[in-house]
Every structure is written in C-alpha cells, then in structure tokens.
C-alpha positions as CSV (number, residue, x, y, z in Angstrom):
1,X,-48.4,67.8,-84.2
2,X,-46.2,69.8,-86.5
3,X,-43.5,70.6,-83.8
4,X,-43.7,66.5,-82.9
5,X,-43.1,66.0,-87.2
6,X,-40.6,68.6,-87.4
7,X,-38.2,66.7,-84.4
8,X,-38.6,63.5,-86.3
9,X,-37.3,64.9,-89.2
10,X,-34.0,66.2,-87.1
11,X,-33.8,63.1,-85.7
12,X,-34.0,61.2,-89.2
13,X,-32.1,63.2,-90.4
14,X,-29.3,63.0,-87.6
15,X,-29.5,59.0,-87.8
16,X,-29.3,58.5,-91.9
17,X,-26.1,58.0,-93.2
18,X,-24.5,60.4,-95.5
19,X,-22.7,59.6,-98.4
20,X,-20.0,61.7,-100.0
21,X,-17.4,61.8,-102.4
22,X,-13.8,63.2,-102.8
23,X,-10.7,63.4,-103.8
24,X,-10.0,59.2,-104.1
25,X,-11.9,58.3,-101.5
26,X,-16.2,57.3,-100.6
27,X,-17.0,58.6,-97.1
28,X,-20.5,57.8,-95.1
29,X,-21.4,59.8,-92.0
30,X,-23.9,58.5,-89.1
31,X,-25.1,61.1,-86.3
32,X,-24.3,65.1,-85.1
33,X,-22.1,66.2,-87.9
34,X,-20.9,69.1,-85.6
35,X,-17.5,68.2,-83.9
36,X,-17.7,67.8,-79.8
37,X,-14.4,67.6,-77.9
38,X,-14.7,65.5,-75.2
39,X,-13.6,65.9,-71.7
40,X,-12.1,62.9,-70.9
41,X,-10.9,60.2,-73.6
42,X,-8.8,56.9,-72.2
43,X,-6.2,56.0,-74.4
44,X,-6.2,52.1,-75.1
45,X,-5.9,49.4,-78.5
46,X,-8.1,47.1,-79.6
47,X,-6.6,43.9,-81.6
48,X,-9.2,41.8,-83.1
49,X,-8.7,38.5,-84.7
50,X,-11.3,38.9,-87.8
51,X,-14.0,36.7,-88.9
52,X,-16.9,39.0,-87.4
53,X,-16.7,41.2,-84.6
54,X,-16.6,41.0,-80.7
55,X,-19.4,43.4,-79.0
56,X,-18.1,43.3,-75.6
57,X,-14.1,44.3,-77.1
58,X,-16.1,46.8,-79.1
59,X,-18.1,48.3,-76.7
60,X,-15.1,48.6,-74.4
61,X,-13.5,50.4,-77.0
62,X,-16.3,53.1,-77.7
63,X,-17.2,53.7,-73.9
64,X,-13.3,55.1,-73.9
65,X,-14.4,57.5,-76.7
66,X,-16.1,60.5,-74.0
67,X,-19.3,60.2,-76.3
68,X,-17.0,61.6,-79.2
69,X,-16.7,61.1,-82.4
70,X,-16.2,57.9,-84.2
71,X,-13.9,56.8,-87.6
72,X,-13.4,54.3,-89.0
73,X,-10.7,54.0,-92.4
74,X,-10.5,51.0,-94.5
75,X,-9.9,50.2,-98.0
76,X,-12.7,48.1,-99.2
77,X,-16.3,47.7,-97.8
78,X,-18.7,50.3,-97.4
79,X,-20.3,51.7,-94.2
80,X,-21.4,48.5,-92.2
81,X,-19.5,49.6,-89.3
82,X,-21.9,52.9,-89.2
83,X,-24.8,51.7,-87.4
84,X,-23.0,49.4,-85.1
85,X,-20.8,51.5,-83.9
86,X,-23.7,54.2,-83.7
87,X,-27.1,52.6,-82.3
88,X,-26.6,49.0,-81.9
89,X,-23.6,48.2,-78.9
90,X,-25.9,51.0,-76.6
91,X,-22.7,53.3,-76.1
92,X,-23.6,56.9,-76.4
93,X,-21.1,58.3,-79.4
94,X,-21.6,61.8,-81.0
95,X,-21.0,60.5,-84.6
96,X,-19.4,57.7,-86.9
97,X,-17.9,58.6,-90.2
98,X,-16.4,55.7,-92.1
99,X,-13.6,56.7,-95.0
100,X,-12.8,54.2,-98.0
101,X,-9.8,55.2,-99.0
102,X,-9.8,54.2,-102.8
103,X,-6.5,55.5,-104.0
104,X,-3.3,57.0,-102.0
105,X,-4.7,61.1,-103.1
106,X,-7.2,60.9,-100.1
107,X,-3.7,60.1,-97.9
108,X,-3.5,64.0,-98.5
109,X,-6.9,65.4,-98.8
110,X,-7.0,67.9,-95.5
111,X,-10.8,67.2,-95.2
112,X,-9.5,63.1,-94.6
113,X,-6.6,64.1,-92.4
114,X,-8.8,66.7,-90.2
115,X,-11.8,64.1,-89.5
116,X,-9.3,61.5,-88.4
117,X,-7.4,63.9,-86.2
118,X,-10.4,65.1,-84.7
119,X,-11.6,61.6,-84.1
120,X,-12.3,60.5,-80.2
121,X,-12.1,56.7,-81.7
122,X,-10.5,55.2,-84.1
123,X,-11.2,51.7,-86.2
124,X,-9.3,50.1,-88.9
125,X,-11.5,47.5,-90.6
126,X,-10.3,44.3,-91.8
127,X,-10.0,44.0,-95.8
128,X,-5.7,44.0,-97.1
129,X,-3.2,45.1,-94.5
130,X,-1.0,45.8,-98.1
131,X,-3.9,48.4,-99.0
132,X,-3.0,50.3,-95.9
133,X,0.6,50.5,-96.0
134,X,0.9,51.0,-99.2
135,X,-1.9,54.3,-99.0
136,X,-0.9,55.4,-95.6
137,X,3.2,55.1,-95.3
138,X,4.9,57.9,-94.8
139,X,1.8,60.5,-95.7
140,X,-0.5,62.6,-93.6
141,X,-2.6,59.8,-92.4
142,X,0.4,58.1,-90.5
143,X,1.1,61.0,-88.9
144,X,-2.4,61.7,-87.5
145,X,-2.8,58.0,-86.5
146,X,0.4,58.7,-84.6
147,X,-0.9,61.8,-82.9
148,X,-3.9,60.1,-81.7
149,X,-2.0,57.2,-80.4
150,X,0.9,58.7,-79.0
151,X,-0.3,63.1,-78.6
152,X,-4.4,63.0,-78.3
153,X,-4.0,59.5,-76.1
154,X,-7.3,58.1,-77.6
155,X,-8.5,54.2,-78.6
156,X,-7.4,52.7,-81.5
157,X,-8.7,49.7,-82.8
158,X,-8.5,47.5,-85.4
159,X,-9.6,43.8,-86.8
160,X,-8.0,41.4,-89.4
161,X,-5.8,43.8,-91.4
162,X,-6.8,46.4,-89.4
163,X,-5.0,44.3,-86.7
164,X,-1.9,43.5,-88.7
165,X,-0.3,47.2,-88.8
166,X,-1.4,47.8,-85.5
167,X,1.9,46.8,-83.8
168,X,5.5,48.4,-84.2
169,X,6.2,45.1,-86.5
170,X,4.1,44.7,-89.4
171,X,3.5,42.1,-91.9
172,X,2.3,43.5,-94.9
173,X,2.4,41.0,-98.1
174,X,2.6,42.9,-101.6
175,X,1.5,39.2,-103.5
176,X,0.6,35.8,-101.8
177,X,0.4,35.8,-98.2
178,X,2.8,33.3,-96.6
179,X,1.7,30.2,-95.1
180,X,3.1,28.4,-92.3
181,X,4.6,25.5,-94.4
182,X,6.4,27.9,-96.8
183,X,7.1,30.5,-93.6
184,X,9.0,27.2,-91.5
185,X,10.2,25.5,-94.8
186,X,12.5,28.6,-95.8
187,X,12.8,31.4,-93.4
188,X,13.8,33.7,-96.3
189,X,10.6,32.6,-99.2
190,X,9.8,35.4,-101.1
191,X,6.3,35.6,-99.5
192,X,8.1,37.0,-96.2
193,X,7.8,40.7,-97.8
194,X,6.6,43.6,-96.3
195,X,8.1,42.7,-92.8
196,X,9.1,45.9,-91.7
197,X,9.9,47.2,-88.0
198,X,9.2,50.7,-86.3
199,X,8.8,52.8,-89.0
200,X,5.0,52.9,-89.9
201,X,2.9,53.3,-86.7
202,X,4.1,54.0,-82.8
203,X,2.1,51.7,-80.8
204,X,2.8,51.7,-76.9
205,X,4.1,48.3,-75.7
206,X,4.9,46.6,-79.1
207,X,8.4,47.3,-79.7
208,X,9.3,44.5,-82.1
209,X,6.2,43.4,-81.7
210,X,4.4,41.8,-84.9
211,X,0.5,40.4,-84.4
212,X,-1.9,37.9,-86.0
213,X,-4.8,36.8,-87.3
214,X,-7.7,34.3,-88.0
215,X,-5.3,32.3,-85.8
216,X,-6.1,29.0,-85.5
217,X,-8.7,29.0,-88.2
218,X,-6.1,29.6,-91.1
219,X,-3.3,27.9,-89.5
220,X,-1.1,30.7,-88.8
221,X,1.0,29.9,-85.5
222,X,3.6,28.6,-88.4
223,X,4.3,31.5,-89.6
224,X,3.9,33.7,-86.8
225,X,6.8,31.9,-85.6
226,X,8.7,32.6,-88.7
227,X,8.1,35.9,-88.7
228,X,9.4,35.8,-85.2
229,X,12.5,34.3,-85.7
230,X,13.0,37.0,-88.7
231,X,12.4,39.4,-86.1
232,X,14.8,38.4,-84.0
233,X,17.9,37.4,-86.5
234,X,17.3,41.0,-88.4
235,X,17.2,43.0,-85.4
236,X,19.4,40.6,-83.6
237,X,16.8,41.3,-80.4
238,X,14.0,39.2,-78.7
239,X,11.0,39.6,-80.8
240,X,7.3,39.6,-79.6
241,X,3.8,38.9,-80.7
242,X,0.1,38.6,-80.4
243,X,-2.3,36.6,-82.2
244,X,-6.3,36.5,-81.6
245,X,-8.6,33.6,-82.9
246,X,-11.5,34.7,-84.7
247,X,-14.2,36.2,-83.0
248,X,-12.2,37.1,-80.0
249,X,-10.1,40.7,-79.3
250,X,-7.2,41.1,-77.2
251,X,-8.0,45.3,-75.0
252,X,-5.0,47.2,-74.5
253,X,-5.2,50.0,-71.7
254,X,-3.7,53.0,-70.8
255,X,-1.5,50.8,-68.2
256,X,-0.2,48.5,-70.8
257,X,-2.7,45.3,-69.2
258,X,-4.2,43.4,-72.1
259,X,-7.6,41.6,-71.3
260,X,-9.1,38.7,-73.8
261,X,-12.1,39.2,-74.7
262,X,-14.6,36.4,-76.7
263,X,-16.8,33.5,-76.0
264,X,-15.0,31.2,-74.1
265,X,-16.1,28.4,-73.0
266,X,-19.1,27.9,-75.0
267,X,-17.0,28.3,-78.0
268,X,-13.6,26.3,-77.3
269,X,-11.4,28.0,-80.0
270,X,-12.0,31.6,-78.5
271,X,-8.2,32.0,-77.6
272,X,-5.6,35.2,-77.5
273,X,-2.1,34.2,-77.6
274,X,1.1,36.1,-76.1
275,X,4.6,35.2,-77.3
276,X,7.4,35.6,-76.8
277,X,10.9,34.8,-77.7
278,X,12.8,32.9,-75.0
279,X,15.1,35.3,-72.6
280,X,18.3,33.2,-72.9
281,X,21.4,34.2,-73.4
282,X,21.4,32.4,-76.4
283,X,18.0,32.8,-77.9
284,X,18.5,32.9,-82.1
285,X,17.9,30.2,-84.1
286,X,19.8,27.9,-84.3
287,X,19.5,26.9,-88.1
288,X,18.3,30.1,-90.6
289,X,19.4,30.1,-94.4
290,X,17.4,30.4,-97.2
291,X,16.1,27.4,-98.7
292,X,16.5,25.5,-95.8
293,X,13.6,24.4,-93.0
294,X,14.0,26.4,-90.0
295,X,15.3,24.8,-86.8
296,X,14.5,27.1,-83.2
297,X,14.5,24.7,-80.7
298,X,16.6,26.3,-77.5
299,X,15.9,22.9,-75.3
300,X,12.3,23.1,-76.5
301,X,11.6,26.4,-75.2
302,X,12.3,28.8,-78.6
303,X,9.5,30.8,-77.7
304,X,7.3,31.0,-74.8
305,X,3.3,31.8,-75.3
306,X,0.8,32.3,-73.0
307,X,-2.6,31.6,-74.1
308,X,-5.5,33.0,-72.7
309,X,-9.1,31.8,-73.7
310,X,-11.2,35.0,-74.1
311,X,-14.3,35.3,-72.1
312,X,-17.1,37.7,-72.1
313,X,-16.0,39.3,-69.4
314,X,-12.5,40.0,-70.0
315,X,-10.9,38.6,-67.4
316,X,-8.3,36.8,-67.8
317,X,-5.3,39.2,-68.6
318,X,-1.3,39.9,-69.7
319,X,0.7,42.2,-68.2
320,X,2.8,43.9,-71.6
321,X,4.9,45.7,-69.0
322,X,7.0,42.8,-67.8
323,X,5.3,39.5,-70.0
324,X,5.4,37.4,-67.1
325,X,2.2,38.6,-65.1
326,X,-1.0,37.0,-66.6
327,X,-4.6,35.3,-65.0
328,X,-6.6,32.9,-66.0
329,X,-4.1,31.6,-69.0
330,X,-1.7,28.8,-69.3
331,X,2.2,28.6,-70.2
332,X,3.7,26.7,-73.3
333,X,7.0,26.4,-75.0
334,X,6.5,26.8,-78.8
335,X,9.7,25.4,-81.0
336,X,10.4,24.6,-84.8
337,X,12.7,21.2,-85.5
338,X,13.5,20.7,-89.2
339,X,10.3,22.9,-90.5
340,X,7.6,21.8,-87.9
341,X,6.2,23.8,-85.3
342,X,5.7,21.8,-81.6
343,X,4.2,22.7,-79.0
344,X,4.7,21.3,-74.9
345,X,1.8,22.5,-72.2
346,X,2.3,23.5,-69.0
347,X,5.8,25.1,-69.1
348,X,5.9,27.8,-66.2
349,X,6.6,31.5,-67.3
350,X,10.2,31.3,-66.6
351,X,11.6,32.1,-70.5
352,X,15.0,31.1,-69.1
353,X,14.8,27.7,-68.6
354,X,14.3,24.8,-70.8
355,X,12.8,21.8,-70.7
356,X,15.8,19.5,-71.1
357,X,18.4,21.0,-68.8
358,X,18.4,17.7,-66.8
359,X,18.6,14.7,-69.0
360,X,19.6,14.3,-72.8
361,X,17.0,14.6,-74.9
362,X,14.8,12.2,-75.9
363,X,15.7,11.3,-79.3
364,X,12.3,11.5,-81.5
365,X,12.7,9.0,-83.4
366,X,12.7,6.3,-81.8
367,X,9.0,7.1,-81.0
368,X,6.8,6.1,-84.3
369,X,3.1,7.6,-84.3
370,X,0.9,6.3,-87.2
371,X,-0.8,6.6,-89.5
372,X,0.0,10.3,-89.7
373,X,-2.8,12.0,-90.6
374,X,-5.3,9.4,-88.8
375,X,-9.1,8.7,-89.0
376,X,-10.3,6.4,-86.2
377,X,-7.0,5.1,-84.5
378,X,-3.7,6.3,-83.6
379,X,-0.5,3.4,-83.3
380,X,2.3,4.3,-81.0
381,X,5.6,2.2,-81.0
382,X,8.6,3.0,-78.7
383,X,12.0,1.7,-79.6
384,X,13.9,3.0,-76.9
385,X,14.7,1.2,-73.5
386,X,12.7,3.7,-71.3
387,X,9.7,2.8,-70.1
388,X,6.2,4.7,-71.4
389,X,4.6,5.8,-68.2
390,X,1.8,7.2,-69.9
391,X,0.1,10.2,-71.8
392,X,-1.1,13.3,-72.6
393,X,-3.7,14.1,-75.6
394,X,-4.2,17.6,-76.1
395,X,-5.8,20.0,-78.6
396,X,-4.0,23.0,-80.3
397,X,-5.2,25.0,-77.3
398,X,-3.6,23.0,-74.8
399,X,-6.4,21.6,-73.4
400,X,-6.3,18.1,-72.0
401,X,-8.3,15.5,-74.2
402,X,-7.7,12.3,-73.1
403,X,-5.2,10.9,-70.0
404,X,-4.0,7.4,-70.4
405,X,-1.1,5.8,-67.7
406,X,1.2,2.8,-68.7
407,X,2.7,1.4,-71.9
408,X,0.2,2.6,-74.4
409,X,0.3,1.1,-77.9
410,X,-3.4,2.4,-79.4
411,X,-5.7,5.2,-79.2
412,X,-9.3,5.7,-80.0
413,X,-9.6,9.1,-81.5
414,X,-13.5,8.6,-81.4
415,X,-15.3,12.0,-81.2
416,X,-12.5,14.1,-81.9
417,X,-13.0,16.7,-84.9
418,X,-10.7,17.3,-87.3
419,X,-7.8,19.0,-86.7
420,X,-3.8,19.2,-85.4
421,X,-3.6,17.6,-81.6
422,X,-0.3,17.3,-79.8
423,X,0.9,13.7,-77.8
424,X,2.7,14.6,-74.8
425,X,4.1,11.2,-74.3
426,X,6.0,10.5,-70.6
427,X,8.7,8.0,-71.3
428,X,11.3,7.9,-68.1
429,X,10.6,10.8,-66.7
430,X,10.5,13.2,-69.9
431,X,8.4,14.2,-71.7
432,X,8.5,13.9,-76.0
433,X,5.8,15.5,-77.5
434,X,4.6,14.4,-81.3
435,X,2.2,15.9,-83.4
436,X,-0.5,14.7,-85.6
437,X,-3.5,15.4,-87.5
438,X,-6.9,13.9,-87.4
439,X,-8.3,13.8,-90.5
C-alpha cells in the first residue's frame, strides 16, 4: 500500500501544473519536466481561424511532436492550453509548458529562449498579434521560432493571432484593427499599419503570403483583399493568402499540401480559403490612391480563391507548391469595383483568364436589386435589351441556394438567415453578379 501511495504521488505530481515566475514573464508546466529528444519530429504548420479550437487540426499537430515536448507562448491568458494539449486529445507528449510573455525582458531571458528551442511543438495562442510583434521582433525569440521552423524542422501552430504572424506577410495593427469597409474604401487608411513582408518569421510556402482570421464571422474577406492588393502594389509581385473560418484549421506538411480541417457539413460555415492574385500579365490594381475606394477588377478575375469546406477528416486539400492542385474545393474569382468586394462561383483554376474576354461587359447598372438590405423579398429590374435567362442565389460560401430559369422579377428570401448572399444573374449569355444583404 505504501509503494501503490508513493506512485500516485509521482504521478500527481507529474500531472499538476507548475507555476513560476521570471524575468517579465508567468510560465505553467504540465508533465516530465526532464527534456526528451525525440527521434523523429515531422515538420508541418498549423493555421487556425480562432473562436475555439479544432481537436482533429490539433491532434494532427501533436502526433508530429515524437511524444516531445510541448510550448505554447502567448501574451494574455493563462495555462488553458496545458491540459488539452497534455491528457485530453489522447496523443502521448512528454510535457507542455505554456509562457505568458508579459513584457519584451522575457524576449531575452535564456531560461525562455532554451525551453522554446528545445520544444518538439510549438503553439501560438490567439490573444493580439501586435503583442507578439512588438515582444518578439528582432530578439531571441524570433530567432528560435526560425530555427524550429526552418533548422530543427518541427510543427508550428498557431490560432487567431497566433495565426496572423504565422505567414512571411503579417498584419500586425498597433491601434484599431481595419475593417473591410475602411480596408476597400481607402487602400492607404491609417488602420493598414503593421503590414510588413519577410522580415519577422520564415515560414515555408508563404512568400508574400499574408493569412486571416475569424473569416466570415467578422467580415474580413474585405480587407484581406486590401491587404492583398497592398501586397502586390508595394512589392510590385503577385501576393497570396489564407483565411480559416472559425472553428476550422488549415494543416501544412512537410510537402507543402494543406488539408482543411473542421466540421463541415454539419456546420455550413466551416470553410478555409486559398487566394490568390490573378497570374496576368497585368495583374495590379487598377485604381489605388489614398482616399479613394479601391478598384481590382482584371475582367472580374482580381483574385482567384479556392475554398475548401473543412471536414473532420481532412480531406479535401491545396497544393502550396503550384496553387492550382486542390480536392474537394471549388474555384471563384474575387474582385473590388468602386469599394465593394464581389464574388462569381465556379470559375476554373486557370488565374489567367477572365470572365469577360468574349463579350463587353455587362454594364451593372442597368440591373436594379432592391430593397438593399432586404427582409422578406428581393425586386429585380433589368433595363437592358438582353434577355434574363435565369439565376443563381448563392451564400458567401458559394453554395447554391435557390435556382430560378426565365425573366425573374421577385424572390422569396423565406428561410434564409441573415447575412451577405451573392445573385449570379444570366442575362444573354453572361453572367452579372450583384450583392446583397439579408437583414
């Protein structure tokens, strides 16, 4: 009986967290404070879109880990990510040790920068993405989460924030973050700062690269876009990005093959997105000044996005090698006229072409959608001489609502939540797409 009390002790004692302090920082430890070296660790990222976490994105990430040793850095919080890592996703891992860093001295502590360059995973936790530039820039702790990433080759994950400097791009706001009304309004509002490029962290396969977060939820494909079309005028090069809903987590491995992971279909907004900007010759936008709403059309076909819904299994993938090669996702053309971000379905992955090579555009406004945000009913009038062969109602994630054929005039939006839905109207053989909101 005393030898059977003594283990439980050891293992209590193994499983309770431990709580120090130091040199501007709070630090928690969960398991075998002895250090293990692993004998084989995959290298991989996690990007996760926030809003709570994704057990099948993180269990991927910690079976990668050898059975090593777990940290996890953030700037606010406490240990929360301790015993989930540690006991409840049933992956094996020697230990967890979270770090709150609580001023930039802990960016230089050696006990900080040993643990994390020791680490056989690492996590960023969500909390503000300006926190972490601002504490880990151009110190000690950049330079070890380079050497994991790019010398020791292990997993690196991160959610929300933690997801935001996880890419060669970086958004990483000092004040108000920027939404997408002010982001497509004025390319250049003040908001727009930190957007910096490849000088914090070296992430395989996101050269110019900038990701995103609590996607759909807080509106952001806006100013994703903007910060796109920065991107690209700064750097004067096609500019890329990846944006997760919440819930969901886009896996990253070792062969540059991103897998989505969430709940999809039993929760419909469980989407990654890929994007891209187009691969013609001329692919800048066309109208970028300060002050003034942005305009990146390119024949409707500014930016090309794949978007994948995330499933529980992971399967349906992007290849980040060529971003052309994906599974189980579908094509769109993203564009910005005059300040407003559209979006057409069904594009094809060639980034080359557009969608009105063939005919003039359609011009807009000669077809009138009201009222504009609508409750009950939605009023379509076409001025033009084409005929309206029919429609398309579709939901920000592309999926197909309602299909009407003929001259339509009224639609019930009965049953619809509230929300932005796209009208891909067919009017002589083209398509116009309009924009609405149900209210």
């Amino acid at each position: 009986m005393i030898v059977q009390f003594n283990r439980f002790l050891v293992l209590a004692f193994i499983l309770m967290p431990h709580i120090g302090f130091g040199q501007g920082y709070t630090n928690w430890i969960t398991g075998d404070t002895a250090d293990v070296q692993p004998d084989t660790l995959l290298p991989g990222i996690v990007l996760a879109g926030g809003g709570g976490d994704n057990d099948m994105a993180m269990q991927w990430m910690l079976s990668r880990a050898g059975g090593g040793d777990v940290v996890v850095i953030r700037a606010s919080g406490s240990d929360g990510y301790n015993p989930y890592f540690y006991s409840e996703l049933n992956v094996t891992v020697n230990s967890v040790e979270t770090f709150r860093f609580e001023s930039s001295a802990a960016s230089t502590d050696p006990y900080v920068i040993n643990r994390i360059r020791g680490a056989e995973c690492l996590f960023i936790a969500g909390g503000d993405q300006y926190d972490y530039y601002t504490f880990w820039k151009d110190t000690p702790i950049e330079e070890a989460i380079n050497y994991l990433i790019r010398e020791k080759g292990i997993t690196v994950g991160g959610t929300s924030a933690g997801m935001a400097v996880l890419a060669q791009c970086y958004y990483t706001p000092s004040g108000s973050s920027l939404d997408a009304e002010e982001a497509l309004g004025n390319p250049y509002h003040p908001d727009y700062d930190i957007l910096g490029c490849n000088d914090f962290l070296d992430v395989p396969y996101t050269q110019y690269l900038v990701t995103d977060t609590h996607y759909e939820q807080r509106e952001r494909p806006g100013r994703h876009v903007g910060m796109l079309a920065r991107i690209a005028q700064e750097y004067d090069t096609r500019s890329f990005g990846i944006a997760a809903n919440e819930y969901t987590a886009v896996a990253i491995d070792e062969a540059g093959i991103a897998r989505a992971f969430g709940e999809y279909p039993e929760y419909e907004e469980d989407y990654v997105f890929f994007l891209q900007a187009n691969c013609q010759e001329e692919f800048l936008p066309e109208a970028m000044e300060a002050g003034t709403p942005l305009t990146w059309d390119r024949g409707h076909s500014a930016v090309k996005v794949y978007a994948v819904p995330a499933r529980t299994t992971g399967e349906g993938a992007f290849d980040l090698n060529d971003w052309q090669t994906g599974s189980g996702g579908e094509w769109q053309n993203w564009y910005v006229q005059d300040g407003e971000l559209m979006r057409a379905f069904d594009t094809g992955p060639d980034c080359a072409a557009v969608l009105n090579t063939t005919a003039e555009p359609l011009p807009a406004s000669q077809l009138v959608i009201f009222p504009n945000p609508a409750t009950e009913r939605l009023f379509l009038k076409w001025a033009g001489d084409g005929r309206m062969e029919g429609l398309e109602l579709r939901n920000a994630y592309g999926q197909v609502l309602r299909s009407e054929t003929g001259p339509v005039r009224e639609l019930s939006l009965e049953g619809l939540a509230g929300g932005v839905y796209f009208l891909e109207v067919k009017i002589a053989g083209r398509i116009l797409v309009k924009k609405f909101v149900k209210g």
